[in-house]
C-alpha positions, -999 to 999 in steps of 0.1 A, spaced: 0 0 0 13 36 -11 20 58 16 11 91 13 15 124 35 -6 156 34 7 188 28 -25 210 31 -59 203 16 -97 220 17 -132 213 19 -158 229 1 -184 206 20 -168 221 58 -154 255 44 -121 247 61 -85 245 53 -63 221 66 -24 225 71 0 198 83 19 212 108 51 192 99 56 215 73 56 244 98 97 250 84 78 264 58 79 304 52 48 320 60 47 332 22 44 298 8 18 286 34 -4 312 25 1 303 -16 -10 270 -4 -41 279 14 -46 303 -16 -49 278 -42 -63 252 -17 -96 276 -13 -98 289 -43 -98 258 -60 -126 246 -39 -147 279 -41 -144 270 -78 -145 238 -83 -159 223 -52 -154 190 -34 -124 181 -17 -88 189 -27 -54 177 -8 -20 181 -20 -1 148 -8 31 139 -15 41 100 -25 65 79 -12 89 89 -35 83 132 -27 61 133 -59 38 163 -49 0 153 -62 -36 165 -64 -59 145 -45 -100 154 -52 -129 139 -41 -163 146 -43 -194 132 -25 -213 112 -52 -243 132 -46 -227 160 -53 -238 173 -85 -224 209 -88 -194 191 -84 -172 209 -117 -153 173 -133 -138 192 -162 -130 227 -143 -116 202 -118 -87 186 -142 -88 223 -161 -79 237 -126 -50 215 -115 -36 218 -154 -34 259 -147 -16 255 -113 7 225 -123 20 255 -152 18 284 -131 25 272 -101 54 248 -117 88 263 -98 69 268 -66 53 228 -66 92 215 -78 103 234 -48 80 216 -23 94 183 -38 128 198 -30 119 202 2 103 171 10 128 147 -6 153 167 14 143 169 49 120 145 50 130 116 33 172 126 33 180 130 2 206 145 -7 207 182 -28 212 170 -66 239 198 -78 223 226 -94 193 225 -74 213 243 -48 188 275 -57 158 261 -55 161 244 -14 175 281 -7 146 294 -19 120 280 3 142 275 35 
């Protein structure tokens, strides 16, 4: 079984945002671009969306919606997560940095030097 951990995710169902506080290192700055695109995607889309990240540091969209759920957007949904995997695409590379890093001890392939200094 894949194990996965959770970043941050929200609910359109509860109106809440969720943060996993072992990412705390985090600067404030990129917390609130998560909770950002967390809520708005939600607000858009609706149902449930967590970012998780695999057991290899692979950052991913998670959504779920309640079967019921019929204003539930499908296609804005995958449109959505297209948009923020290109404009969001140094920022979600970064996280994997981070998370391959200090969480899983990898070491800092060269070049990428930038990038971990960017987010620490």
């Amino acid at each position: 079984m894949e194990e996965h951990v959770v970043l941050c995710g929200a609910s359109s169902y509860e109106q809440k945002y969720y943060f996993n506080r072992q990412f705390s290192a985090l600067p404030e700055s990129i917390r609130q671009e998560l909770k950002i695109m967390c809520v708005l995607y939600t607000e858009d889309v609706g149902g449930v969306l967590t970012m998780e990240f695999d057991e290899k540091g692979n950052l991913e969209f998670r959504v779920s919606a309640d079967d019921h759920d019929y204003l539930f957007d499908e296609i804005g949904s995958a449109l959505k997560i297209k948009q923020y995997q290109l404009e969001k695409r140094e920022l979600l590379e970064s996280l994997e940095l981070f998370y391959r890093v200090f969480f899983l001890g990898e070491t800092v392939p060269s070049g990428a030097d930038e990038d971990a200094s960017a987010i620490s």
